[in-house]
N, C-alpha and C positions, 0 to 999 in steps of 0.2 A: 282431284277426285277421279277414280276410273267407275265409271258409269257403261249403261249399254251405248253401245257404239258399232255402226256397223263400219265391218272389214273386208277387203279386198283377202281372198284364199289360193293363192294361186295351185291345181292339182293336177299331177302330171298325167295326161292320157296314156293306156297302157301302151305299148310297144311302138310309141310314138314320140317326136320331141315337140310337138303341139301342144302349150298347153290350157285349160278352162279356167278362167278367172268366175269366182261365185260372189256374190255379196251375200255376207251372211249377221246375223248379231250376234255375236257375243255378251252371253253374262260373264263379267270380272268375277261377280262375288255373288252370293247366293241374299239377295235381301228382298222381302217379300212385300210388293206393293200396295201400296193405301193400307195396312193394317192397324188396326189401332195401335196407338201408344197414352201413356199416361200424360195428361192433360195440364200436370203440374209443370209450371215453367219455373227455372232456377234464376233466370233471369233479373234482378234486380233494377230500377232504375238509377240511382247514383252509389258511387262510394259511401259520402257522408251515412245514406240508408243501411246501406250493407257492414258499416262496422260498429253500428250503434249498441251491440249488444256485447264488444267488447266491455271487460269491465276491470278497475284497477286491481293490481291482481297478479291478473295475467300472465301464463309463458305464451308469444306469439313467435311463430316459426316464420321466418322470413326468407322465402327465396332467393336465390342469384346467388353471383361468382364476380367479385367489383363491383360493378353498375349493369354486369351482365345479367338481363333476366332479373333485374331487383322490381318486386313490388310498389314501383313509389306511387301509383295514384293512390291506393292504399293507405299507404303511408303517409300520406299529404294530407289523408284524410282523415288519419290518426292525430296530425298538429292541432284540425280544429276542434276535438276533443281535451283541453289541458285539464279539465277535470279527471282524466280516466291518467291516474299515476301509480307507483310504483311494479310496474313492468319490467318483466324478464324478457327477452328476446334473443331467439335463438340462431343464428345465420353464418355463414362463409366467415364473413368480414361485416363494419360497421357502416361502408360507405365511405367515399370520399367528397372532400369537399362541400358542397350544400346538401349532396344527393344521399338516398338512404336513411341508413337508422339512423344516423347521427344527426338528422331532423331531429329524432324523438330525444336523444340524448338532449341536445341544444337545449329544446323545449320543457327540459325538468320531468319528462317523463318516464324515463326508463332508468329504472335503479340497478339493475346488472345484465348483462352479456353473456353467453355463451356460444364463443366465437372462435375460430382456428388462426385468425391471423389479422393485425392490424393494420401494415404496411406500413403507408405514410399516412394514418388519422393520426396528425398529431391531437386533434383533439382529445380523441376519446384518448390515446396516452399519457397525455396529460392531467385529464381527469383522474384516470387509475393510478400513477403515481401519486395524487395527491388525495385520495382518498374519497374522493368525489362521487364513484362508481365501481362495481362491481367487478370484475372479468374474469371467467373463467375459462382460461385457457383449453383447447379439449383440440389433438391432431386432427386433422383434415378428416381422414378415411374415418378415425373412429366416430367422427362428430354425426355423418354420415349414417355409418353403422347403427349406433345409436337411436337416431330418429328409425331409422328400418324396422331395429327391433320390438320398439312400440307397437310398429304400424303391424308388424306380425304379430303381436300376441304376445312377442315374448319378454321375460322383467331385464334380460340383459344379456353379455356375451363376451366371449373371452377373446383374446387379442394379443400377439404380439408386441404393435405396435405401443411404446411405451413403456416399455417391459424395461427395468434396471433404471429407470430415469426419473426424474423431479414429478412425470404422471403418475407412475407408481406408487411415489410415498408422498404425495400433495406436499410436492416442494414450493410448489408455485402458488405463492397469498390470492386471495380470492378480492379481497381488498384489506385495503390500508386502516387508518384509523384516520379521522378528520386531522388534515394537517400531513398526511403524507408516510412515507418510509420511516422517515423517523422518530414518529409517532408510535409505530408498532404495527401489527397485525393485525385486524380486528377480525376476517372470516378465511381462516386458514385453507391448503388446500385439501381437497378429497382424497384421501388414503385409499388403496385398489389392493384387494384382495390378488395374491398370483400364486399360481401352479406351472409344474412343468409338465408336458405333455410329451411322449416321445421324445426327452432330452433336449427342447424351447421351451423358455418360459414364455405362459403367459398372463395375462392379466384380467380381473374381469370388469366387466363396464355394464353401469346402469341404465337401460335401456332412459331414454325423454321423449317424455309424452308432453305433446302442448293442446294447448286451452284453443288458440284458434292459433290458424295454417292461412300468410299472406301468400300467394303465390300467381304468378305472370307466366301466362302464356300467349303462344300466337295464337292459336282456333280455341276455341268451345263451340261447341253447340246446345240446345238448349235444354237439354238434361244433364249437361256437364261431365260431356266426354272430352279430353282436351288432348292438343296437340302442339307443342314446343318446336322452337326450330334453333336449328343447328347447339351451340354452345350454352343457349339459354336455357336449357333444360335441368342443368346441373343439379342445385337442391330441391329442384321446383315438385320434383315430382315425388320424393318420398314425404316430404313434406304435405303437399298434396293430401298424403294416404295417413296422415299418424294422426291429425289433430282433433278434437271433439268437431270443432267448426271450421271450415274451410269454404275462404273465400278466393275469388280467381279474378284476377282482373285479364281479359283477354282483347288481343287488337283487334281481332275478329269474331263476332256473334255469328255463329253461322244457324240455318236450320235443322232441324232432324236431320240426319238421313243422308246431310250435305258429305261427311267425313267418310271416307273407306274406314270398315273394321280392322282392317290392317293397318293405319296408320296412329292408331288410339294411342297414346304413350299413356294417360290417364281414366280408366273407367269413369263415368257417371257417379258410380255409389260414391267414392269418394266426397265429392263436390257436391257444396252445400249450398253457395252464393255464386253468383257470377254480375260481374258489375263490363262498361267498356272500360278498356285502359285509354286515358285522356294526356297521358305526362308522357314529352317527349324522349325516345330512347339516348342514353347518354355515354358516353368513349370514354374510358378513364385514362390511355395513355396508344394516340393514334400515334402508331409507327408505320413508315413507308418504304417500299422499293424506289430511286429515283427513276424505275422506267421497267416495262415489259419485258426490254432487252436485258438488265442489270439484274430485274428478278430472277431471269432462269440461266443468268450465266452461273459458268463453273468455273471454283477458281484454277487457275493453271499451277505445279505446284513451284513455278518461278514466283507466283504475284503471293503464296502462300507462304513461302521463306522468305520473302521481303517485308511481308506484315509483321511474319514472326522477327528478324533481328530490328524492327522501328518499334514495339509495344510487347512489353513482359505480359500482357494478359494476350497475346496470340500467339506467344513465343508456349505458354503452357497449353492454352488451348490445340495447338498444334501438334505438341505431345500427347496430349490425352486420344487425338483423334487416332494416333497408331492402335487404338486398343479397342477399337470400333470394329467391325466385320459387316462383309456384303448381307443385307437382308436380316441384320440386327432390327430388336424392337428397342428404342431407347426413350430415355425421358430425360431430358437435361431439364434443370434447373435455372433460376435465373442467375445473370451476370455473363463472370467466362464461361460457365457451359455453352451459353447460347450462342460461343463464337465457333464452337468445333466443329459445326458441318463446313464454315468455310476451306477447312484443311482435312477434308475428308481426302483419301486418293478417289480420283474421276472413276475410278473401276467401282467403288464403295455406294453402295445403295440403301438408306437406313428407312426403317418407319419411326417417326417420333411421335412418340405421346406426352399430353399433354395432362395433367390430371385433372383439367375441368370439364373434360370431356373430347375428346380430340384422338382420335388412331391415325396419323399421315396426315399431321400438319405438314402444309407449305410455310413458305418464304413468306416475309412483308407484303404486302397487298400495294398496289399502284394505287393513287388516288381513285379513281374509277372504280375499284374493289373491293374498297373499307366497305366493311359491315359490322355493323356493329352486334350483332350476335354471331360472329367468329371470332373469338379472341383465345390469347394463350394465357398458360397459366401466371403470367407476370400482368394480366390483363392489357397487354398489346394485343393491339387488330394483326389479325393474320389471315393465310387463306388454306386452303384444303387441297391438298394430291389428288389425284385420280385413283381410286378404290381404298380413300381413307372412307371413316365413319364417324358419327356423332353417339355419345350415349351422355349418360348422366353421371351423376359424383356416384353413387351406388358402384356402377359395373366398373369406374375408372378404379376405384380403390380396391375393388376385387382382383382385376389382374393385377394391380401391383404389389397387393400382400403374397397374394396367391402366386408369386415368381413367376410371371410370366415376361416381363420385364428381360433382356439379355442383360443390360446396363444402367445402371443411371448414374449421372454426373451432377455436383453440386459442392456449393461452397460451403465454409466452415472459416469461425471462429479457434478451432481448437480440434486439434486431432491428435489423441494417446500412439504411444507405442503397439501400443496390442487393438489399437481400431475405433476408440471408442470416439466418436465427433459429438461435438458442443457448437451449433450455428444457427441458435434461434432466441438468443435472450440475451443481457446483460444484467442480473437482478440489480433493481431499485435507480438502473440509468438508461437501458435499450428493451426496449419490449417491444419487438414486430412481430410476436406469435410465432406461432409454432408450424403451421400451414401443413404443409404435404410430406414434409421432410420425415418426420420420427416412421411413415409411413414404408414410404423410399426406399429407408434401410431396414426393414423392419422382417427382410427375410434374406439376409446377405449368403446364403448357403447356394441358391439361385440366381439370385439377380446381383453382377458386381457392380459396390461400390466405390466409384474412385472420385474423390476429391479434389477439386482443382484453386487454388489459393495464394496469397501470395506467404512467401517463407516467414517473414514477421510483420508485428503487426504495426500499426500508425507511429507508435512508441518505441519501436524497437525489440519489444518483447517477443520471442518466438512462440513459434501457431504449433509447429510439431513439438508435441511435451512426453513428458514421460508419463502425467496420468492428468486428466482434465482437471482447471477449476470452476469451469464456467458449469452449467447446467446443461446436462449430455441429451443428445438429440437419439442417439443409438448406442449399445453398447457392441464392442469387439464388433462391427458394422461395417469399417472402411477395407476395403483390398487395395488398394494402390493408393498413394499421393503423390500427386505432380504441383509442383511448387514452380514459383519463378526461378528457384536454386535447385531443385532438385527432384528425382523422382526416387519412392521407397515402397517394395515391397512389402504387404503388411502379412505377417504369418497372424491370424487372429487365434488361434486357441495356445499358440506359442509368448505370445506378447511380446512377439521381435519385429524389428523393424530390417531389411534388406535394401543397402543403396545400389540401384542399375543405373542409374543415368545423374551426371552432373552436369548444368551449364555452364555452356563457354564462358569462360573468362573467371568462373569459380573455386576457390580450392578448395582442399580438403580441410586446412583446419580452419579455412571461413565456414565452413558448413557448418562442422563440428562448431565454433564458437554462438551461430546463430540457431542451433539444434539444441533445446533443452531434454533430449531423450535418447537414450543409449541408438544405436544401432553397428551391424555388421557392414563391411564393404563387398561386394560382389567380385568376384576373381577377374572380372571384362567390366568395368566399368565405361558405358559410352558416354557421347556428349549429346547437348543439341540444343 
C-alpha cells in the first residue's frame, strides 16, 4: 500500500556542490481522511451463508485457469448444498483431480458445462462421451469475450476466431443421448451466424450472462474492491463484473482504505458477497529448474545440436527456432513448442506470452520459487522476466486476436495443403477442448503460424494431407510446417505447399510416400 510516508529530498544549493537534505511528506494519492463512507459491510461470515441463495437452475460463473485462482471454498460449499441441482457452470476448464467443478459434477449437481478445454478430466470426458453431461465447447478468447460482453451491456459480438470450423456450424454435440455416441445426439451444437468484414470472415457470439459469479481473489476490502495477483486473475475479474450475484472468496479481508486506487483490478459495485477463502491453494502440474544455475543457463549451440540428432522432438524444435527473431513477441503452445527457446541462437532475445495471462514468462522455477499463482498456459509453475507483466484472459486474448502476436507455435493433429489445422478433438474418442488454439490462429495475416509435429501419426497415417478429416481448429491459418521429416512452406490463399528443408537421412520418395498432399520441391533444398 503507498500511504503517507516521509522522505529524504536531497536539493542542490545553487552554485554550490553542497547539498540540503529536507524531510518532507509526501501524499502518494489524493484520499481524504476520516470521511465518511457507507456503513454497509459486504462482508459475510461463511461460505455455506453466502451461497445460500443459489438456486437449481442456475448459470454460476466460476473463476480460475486449472487450479489457478479457482473458487473452491465456494465451491465446497456448493457440495453441501445437493439439493440445489441442475446447473450450468461456466469456467476455463472443469478442474482436476478432486479440485474444482468436478466436485460439483461428481456430486450430481451440474448438468452441463461451458468450458474451453478439458485436458486430463477424464472424468468429466467420460461423462460427455457417455451422455451423462452436457459440454459446450466455446474457444478460449471467445469464452472470455463472451462473459465481457454481458458485463458491458452488450447481447453479443463478432469474431474471427471460429470462423470456417465445427463453432461455426455447431459441429460439436452439446451432449449425447443416455448411453453415449452411439445413441445419437440429444442437444446438438449452436449454429453462429457469419459475415465478412473487410475480406475475414467473421462470426457472431452470444454474449453469457450468469445467475451468480464464484470468483478468488487475493485482497478485498470491505466494500468489495478487489485485487488479484499475478496469473490468478485470469477469469476472475470479468466474471467478477457480468453476473446478477457475485460472491468473492478472498485470502485477505482488508479494511477501507487499506488498498491504493491504483491497484484495484476490481471496483466495489461489482461485488456483492465477500466470504474468507479457507481451502488450501492447489498446483496442478509442479515443474522445476534443477538449480539457479541450470535455470539461467544458455544452451551452447554444441549442446543444442546434440539434443537435436538424440530426440526428433528437438531435432524440429530446433528448426522452428531459426524462424524466431531478437525481441519477438511469441506464444508457444504446449509440447515441442515449449522446447524451442532451448535452441534459440544466444544473440536471440524473445518475450513469451502466455495466454493465461503472462507477457515475459521465465524458465521453470527452483524449488524455492514455485508459486503457485504463476503458472503457464499448460498449468505448469513458472517464473516471470524482469519487465514482464500479469493481466487477465480479457487483455491476453485481445493481443492475440488483435495480431500483436510476431509468432505462435503449436501442434496439430492434421495440417491441409492450403493451411487449414485440426488439433483439438477426435469426435466421439478424444475431447481435450478446444483451449486457446482456434484463437492463436485466428488472425494469421499478422501473427505466423508454424506448426511443429511429428510427420505421421501413431498408425502410420500422415498428419500433412491434402484437406482435413478431423474437426479444423483454423482454416488457411498455418504458414510453415516443420515435421520430424520435413519443413513446407505453406502459400495459404494458393493452397500449395513448398518443400525448403528435408531431414538427414530422409528421401524424397519416403516423403512423398508418408505426405498425403500434393506439394512443389524448392530449387535449394537444405537439410537439418
Amino acid at each position: 500500500m503507498l500511504a503517507l510516508r516521509p522522505r529524504a529530498i536531497a536539493i542542490p544549493r545553487a552554485r554550490t556542490s553542497s547539498r540540503i537534505v529536507l524531510a518532507a511528506r509526501i501524499r502518494y494519492y489524493s484520499v481524504v481522511a476520516n470521511a465518511p463512507i457507507p456503513n454497509r459491510t459486504k462482508v459475510w461470515s461463511s461460505a455455506d451463508e453466502a451461497v445460500k441463495d443459489v438456486k437449481s437452475g442456475d448459470i454460476i460463473l466460476s473463476g480460475g485457469f486449472g487450479l489457478c485462482g479457482i473458487p473452491e471454498t465456494l465451491i465446497s460449499a456448493m457440495t453441501r448444498r445437493p439439493e440445489v441441482k441442475n446447473l450450468t457452470a461456466v469456467s476455463n476448464n472443469a478442474g482436476a483431480g478432486d479440485h474444482g467443478l468436478v466436485k460439483l459434477i461428481k456430486s450430481g449437481q451440474l448438468d452441463k458445462v461451458m468450458i474451453s478445454y478439458l485436458g486430463g478430466n477424464k472424468y468429466l470426458e467420460s461423462a460427455y462421451l457417455n451422455g451423462e453431461v452436457g459440454i459446450e465447447l466455446v474457444p478460449q478468447g471467445t469464452l472470455v469475450a463472451r462473459l465481457h460482453a454481458h458485463a458491458s451491456g452488450e447481447p453479443a459480438l463478432y469474431t474471427p476466431t471460429g470462423a470456417n470450423t465445427a463453432v461455426e456450424t455447431g459441429g460439436i454435440p452439446i451432449r449425447y443421448n443416455p448411453g453415449g455416441m452411439k445413441a445419437g445426439v440429444l442437444i446438438p451444437g449452436n449454429k453462429k451466424e457469419a459475415r465478412v468484414f473487410n475480406g475475414r470472415r467473421f462470426i457472431l457470439e452470444p454474449a453469457i450472462a450468469g445467475d451468480v459469479a464464484f470468483v478468488h481473489a487475493w485482497k478485498a476490502d470491505e466494500v468489495g474492491n478487489l485485487v488479484f495477483r499475478y496469473t490468478a486473475n485470469n477469469y476472475n475479474g470479468v466474471m467478477a463484473r457480468n453476473a446478477k450475484l457475485t460472491i468473492v472468496e478472498a485470502e485477505e479481508i482488508v479494511p477501507v482504505g487499506s488498498l491504493s486506487p491504483n491497484a484495484i483490478h476490481v471496483p466495489g459495485v461489482y461485488v456483492d458477497r465477500i466470504v474468507k477463502a479457507t481451502e488450501p491453494k492447489s498446483i496442478e502440474v509442479t515443474k522445476l529448474a534443477p538449480s539457479k544455475d541450470e535455470q539461467a543457463k544458455v544452451a551452447t549451440p554444441g549442446e543444442s545440436s546434440d539434443k537435436a540428432n538424440k530426440d526428433w522432438r528437438h531435432r524440429i524444435a530446433k528448426r522452428a527456432a531459426r524462424e524466431i527473431g531478437d525481441g519477438f513477441y511469441v506464444n508457444l503452445g504446449v509440447g515441442i513448442p515449449t522446447l524451442i527457446p532451448e535452441h534459440l541462437d544466444p544473440s536471440v532475445k524473445v518475450w513469451l506470452e502466455s495466454e493465461n495471462g503472462i507477457l515475459g514468462m521465465g524458465p521453470y522455477p527452483t524449488p524455492d520459487q514455485v508459486d503457485a499463482d504463476i503458472i503457464n498456459a499448460g498449468k505448469e509453475t513458472t517464473t516471470l522476466l524482469p519487465g514482464a507483466s500479469c493481466f487477465d484472459s480479457a487483455e491476453s486474448f485481445n493481443m492475440i486476436r488483435g495480431g500483436h502476436m510476431d509468432v505462435t507455435c503449436l501442434g496439430a493433429m492434421q495440417v491441409s495443403q492450403a493451411g487449414d489445422i485440426a488439433n483439438f478433438m477426435i469426435p466421439g474418442k478424444l475431447v481435450k477442448g478446444i483451449g486457446g488454439a482456434m484463437d492463436l490462429v485466428s488472425n494469421p495475416d499478422k501473427t505466423k503460424v508454424i506448426v511443429t509435429m511429428q510427420h505421421v501419426a501413431k498408425d502410420g497415417a500422415p498428419k500433412v494431407v491434402k484437406e482435413c478429416s478431423l474437426p479444423l481448429t483454423g482454416a488457411r491459418a498455418v504458414s510453415l510446417i516443420v515435421t520430424d521429416m520435413a519443413v513446407f512452406q505453406v502459400d495459404r490463399a494458393a493452397g500449395t505447399l513448398l518443400l525448403t528443408d528435408i531431414a538427414e537421412g530422409v528421401s524424397l520418395d519416403e516423403l512423398r510416400a508418408k505426405t498425403a498432399a500434393d506439394f512443389e520441391v524448392s530449387s535449394h533444398v537444405a537439410t537439418f
